[in-house]
N, CA, C and O atoms as CSV, one atom per row, in Angstrom:
chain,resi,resn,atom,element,x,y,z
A,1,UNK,N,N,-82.858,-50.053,140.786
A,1,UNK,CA,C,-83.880,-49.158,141.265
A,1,UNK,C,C,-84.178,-48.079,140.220
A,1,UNK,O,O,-85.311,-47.995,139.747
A,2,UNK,N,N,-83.336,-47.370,139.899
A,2,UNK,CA,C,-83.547,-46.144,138.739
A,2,UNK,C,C,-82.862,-47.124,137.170
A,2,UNK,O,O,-81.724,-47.544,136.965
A,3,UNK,N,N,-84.004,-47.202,136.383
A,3,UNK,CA,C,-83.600,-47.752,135.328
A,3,UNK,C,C,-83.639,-47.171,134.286
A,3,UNK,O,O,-84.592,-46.397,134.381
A,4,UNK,N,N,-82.834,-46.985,132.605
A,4,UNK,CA,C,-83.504,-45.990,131.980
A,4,UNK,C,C,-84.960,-46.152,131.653
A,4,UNK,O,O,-85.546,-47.217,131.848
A,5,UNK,N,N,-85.639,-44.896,131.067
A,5,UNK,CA,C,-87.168,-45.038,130.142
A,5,UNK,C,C,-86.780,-46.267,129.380
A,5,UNK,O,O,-85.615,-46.300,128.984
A,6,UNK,N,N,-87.503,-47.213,129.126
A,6,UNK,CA,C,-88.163,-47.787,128.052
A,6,UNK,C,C,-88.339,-47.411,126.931
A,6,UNK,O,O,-89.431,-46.978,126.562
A,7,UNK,N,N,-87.344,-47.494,126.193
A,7,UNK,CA,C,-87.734,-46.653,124.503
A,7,UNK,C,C,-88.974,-47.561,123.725
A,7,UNK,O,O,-88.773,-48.717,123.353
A,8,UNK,N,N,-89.978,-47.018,123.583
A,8,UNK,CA,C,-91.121,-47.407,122.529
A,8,UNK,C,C,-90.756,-47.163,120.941
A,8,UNK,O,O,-90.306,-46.190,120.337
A,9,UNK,N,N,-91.055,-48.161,120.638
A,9,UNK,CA,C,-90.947,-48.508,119.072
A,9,UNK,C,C,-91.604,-47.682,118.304
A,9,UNK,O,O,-92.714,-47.165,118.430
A,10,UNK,N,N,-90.991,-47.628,117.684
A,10,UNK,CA,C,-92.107,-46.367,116.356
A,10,UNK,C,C,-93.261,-47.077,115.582
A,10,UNK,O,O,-94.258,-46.557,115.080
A,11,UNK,N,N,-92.800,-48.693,115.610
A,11,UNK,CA,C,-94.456,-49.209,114.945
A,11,UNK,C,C,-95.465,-49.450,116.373
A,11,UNK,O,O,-96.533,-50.020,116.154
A,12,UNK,N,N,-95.173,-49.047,117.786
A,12,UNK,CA,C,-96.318,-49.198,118.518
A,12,UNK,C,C,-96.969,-47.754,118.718
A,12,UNK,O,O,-97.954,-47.507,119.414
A,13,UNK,N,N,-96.282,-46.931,118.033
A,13,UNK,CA,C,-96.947,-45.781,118.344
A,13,UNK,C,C,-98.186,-45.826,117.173
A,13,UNK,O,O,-97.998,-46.320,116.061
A,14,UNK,N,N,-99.349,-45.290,117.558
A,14,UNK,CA,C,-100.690,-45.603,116.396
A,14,UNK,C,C,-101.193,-44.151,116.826
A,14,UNK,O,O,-101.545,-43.636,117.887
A,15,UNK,N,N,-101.046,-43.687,115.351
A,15,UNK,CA,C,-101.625,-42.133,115.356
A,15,UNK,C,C,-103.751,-42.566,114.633
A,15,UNK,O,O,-104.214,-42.798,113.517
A,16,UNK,N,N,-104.196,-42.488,115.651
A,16,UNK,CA,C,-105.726,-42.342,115.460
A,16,UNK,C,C,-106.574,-41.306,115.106
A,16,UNK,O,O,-107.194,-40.841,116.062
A,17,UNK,N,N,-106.941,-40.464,113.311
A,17,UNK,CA,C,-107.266,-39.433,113.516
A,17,UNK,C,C,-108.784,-38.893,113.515
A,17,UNK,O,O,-109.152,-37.951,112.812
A,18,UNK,N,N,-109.540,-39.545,114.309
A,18,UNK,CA,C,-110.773,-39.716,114.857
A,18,UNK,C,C,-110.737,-38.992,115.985
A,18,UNK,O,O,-111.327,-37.981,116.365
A,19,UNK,N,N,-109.496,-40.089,116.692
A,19,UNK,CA,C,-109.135,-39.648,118.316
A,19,UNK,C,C,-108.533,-38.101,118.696
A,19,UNK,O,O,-108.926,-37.197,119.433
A,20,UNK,N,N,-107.318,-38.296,117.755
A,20,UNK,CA,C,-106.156,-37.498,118.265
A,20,UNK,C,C,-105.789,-36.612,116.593
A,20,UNK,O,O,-105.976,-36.979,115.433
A,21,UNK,N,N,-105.031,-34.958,117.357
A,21,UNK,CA,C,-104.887,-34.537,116.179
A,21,UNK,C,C,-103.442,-34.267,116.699
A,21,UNK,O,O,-102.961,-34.317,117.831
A,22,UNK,N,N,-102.764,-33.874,115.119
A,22,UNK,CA,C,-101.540,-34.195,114.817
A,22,UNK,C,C,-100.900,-32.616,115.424
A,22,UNK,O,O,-101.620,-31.688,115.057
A,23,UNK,N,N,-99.792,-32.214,116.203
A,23,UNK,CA,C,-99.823,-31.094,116.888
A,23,UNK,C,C,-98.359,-31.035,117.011
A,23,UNK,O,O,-97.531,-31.910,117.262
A,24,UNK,N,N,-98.233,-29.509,116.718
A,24,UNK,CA,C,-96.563,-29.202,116.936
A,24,UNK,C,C,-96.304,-28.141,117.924
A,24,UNK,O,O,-96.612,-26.956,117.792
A,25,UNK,N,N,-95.424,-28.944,119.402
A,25,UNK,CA,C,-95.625,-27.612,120.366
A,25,UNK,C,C,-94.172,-26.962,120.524
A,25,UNK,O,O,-93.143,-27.622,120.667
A,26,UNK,N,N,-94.255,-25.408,120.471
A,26,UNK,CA,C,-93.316,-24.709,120.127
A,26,UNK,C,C,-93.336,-23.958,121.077
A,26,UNK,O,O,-94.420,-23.414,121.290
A,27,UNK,N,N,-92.190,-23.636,122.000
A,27,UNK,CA,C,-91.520,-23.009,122.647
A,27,UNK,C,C,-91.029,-21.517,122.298
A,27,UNK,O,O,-90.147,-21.178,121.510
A,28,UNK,N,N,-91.971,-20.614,123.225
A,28,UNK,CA,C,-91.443,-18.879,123.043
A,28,UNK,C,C,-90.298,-18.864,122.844
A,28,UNK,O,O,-89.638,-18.547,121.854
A,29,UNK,N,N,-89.894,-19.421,124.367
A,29,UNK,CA,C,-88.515,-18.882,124.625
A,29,UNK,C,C,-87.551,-19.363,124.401
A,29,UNK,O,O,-86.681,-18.553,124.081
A,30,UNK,N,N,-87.143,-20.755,124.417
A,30,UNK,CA,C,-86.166,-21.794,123.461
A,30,UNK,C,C,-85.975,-21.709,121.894
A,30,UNK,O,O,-84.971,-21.602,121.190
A,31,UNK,N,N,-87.622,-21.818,121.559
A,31,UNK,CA,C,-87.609,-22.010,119.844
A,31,UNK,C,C,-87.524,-23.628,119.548
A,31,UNK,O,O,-87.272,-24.143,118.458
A,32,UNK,N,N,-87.733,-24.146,120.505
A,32,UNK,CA,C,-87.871,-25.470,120.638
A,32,UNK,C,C,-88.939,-26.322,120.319
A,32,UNK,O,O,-90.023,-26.107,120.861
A,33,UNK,N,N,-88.801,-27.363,119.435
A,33,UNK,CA,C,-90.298,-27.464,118.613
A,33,UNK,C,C,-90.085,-29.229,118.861
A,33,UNK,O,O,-89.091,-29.942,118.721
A,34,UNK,N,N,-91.467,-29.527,119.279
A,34,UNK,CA,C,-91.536,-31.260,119.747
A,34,UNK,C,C,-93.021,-31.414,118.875
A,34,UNK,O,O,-93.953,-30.610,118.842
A,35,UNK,N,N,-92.893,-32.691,118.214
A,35,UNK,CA,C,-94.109,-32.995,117.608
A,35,UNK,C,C,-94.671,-34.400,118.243
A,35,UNK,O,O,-94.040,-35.137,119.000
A,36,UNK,N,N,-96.137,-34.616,117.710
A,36,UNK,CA,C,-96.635,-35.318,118.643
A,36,UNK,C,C,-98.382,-35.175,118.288
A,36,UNK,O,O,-98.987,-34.607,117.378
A,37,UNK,N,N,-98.795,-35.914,119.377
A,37,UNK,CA,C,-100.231,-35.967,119.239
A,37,UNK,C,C,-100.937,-36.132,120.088
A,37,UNK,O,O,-100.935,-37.155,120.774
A,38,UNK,N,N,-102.107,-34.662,120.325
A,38,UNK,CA,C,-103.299,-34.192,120.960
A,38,UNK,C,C,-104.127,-35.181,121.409
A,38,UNK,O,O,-104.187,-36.310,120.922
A,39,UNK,N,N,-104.679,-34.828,122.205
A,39,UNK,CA,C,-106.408,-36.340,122.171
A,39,UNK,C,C,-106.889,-35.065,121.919
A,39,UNK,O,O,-106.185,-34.057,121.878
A,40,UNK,N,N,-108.590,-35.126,121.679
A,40,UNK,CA,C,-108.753,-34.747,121.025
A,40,UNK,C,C,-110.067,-34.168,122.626
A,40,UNK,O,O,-110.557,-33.059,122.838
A,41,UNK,N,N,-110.222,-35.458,123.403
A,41,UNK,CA,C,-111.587,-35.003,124.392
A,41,UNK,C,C,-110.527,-35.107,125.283
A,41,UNK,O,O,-110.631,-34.025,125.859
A,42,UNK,N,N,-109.404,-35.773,125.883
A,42,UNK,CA,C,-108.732,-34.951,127.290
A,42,UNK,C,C,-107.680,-34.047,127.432
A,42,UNK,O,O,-107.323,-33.479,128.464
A,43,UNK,N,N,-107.073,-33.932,125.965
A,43,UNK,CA,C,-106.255,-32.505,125.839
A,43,UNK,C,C,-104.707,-33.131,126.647
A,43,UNK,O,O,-103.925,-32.315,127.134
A,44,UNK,N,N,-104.372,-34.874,126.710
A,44,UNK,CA,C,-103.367,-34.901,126.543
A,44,UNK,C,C,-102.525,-34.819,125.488
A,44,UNK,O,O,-102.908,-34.952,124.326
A,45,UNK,N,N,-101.278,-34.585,125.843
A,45,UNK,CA,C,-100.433,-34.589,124.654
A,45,UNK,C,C,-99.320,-35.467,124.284
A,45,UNK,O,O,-98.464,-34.943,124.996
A,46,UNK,N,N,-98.734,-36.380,123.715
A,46,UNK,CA,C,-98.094,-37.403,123.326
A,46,UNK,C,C,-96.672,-36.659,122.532
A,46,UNK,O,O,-96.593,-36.145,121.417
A,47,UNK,N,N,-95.826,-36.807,123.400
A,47,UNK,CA,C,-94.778,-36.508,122.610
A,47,UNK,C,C,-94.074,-37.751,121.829
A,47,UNK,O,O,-93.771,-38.901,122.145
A,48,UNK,N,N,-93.973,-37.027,120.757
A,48,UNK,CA,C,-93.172,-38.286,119.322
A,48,UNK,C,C,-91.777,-37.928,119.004
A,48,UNK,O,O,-90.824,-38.682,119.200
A,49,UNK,N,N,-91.706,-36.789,118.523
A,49,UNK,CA,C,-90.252,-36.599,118.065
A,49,UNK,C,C,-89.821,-34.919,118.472
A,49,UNK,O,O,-90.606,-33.974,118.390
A,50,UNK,N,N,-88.723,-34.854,118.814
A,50,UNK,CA,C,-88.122,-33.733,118.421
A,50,UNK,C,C,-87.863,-33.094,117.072
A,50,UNK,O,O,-87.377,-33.672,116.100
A,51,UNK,N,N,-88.245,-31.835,117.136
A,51,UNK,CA,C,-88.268,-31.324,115.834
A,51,UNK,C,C,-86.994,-30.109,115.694
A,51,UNK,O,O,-86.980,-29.065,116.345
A,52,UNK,N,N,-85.786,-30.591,114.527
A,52,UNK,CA,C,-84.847,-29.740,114.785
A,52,UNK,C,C,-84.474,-28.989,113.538
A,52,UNK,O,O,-83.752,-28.000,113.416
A,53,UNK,N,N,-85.088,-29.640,112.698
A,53,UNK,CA,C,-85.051,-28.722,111.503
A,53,UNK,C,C,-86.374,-29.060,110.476
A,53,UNK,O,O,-87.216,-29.798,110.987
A,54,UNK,N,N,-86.641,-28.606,109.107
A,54,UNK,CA,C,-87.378,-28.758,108.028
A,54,UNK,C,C,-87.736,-30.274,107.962
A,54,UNK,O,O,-88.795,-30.892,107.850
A,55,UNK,N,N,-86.160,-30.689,108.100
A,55,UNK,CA,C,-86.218,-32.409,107.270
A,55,UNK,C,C,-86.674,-33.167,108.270
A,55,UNK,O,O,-87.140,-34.280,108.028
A,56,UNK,N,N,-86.601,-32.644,109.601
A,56,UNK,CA,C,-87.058,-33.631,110.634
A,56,UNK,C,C,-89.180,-33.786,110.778
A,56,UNK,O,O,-89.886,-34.756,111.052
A,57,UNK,N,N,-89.610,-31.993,110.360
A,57,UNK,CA,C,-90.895,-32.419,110.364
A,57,UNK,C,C,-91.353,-32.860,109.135
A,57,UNK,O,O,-92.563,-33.079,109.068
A,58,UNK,N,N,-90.543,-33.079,107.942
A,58,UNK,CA,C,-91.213,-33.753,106.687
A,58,UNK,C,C,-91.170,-35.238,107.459
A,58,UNK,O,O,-92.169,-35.938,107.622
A,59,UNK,N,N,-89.834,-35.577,107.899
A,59,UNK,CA,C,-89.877,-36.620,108.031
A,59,UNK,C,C,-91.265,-37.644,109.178
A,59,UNK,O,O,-91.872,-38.698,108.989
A,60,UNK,N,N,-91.252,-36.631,110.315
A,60,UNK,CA,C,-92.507,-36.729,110.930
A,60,UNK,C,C,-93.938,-36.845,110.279
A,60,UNK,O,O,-94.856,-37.623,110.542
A,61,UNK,N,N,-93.860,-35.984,109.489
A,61,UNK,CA,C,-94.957,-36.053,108.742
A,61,UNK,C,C,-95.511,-37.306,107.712
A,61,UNK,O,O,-96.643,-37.762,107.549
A,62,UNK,N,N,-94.537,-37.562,107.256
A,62,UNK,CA,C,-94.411,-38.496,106.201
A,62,UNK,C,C,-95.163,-39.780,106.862
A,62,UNK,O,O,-96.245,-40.311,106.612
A,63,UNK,N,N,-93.980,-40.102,107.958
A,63,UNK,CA,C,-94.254,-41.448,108.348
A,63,UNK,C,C,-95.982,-41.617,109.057
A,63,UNK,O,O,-96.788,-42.533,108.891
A,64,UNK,N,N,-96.074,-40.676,109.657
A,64,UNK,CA,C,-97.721,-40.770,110.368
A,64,UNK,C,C,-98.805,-40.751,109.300
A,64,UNK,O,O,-99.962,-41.050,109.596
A,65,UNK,N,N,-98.347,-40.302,107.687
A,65,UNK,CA,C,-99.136,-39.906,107.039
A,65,UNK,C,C,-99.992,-38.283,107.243
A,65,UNK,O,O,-101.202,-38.092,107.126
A,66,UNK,N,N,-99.497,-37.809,107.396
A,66,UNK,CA,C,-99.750,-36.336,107.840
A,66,UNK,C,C,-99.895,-35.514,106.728
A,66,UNK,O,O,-99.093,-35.830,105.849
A,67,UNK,N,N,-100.640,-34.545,106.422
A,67,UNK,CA,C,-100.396,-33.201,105.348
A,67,UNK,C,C,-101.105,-31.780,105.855
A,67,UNK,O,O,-101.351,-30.788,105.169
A,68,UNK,N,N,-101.382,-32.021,107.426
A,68,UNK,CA,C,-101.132,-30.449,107.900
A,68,UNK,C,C,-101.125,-30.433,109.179
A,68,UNK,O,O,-102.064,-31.128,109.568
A,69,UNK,N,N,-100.479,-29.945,110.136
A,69,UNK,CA,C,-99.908,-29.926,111.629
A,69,UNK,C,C,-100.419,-28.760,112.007
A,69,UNK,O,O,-100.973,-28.167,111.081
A,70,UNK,N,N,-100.435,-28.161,113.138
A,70,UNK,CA,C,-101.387,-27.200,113.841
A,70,UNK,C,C,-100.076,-26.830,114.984
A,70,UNK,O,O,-99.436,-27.604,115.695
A,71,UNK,N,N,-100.007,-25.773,114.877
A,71,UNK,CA,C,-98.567,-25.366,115.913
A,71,UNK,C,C,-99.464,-24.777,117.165
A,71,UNK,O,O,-100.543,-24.193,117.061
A,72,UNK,N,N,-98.735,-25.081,118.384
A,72,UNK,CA,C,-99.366,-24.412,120.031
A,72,UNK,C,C,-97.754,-24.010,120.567
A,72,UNK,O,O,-96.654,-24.538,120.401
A,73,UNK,N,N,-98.197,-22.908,121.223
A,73,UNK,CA,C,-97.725,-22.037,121.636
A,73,UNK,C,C,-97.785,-22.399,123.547
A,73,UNK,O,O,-97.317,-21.586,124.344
């Protein structure tokens, strides 16, 4: 009845940047930072990775092809 999530593969995730923009949401009060990606017309948000240090958002970055992220509050 209760099974875990379904972990999704990192090659089915498809960053579209037409669609969706590349977005890092950061936490006041934790300091807690999750990266991921916006749509762009319904303002969902797609969480991808946890972000726990420097090397984790190069590494985010890298792989999506990324070279500038937009932080929300």
């Amino acid at each position: 009845m209760f099974g875990k999530k379904k972990k999704t593969e990192e090659t089915d995730m498809k960053f579209d940047s037409a669609k969706q923009k590349a977005v890092l949401r950061c936490s006041i009060c934790t300091g807690e930072q999750v990266a991921g990606f916006k749509d762009n017309i319904t303002g969902h948000f797609e969480e991808i990775m946890l972000i726990r240090n420097a090397a984790d958002l190069e590494q985010f970055m890298r792989q999506y092809g990324i070279t500038e992220i937009k932080k929300e509050y």
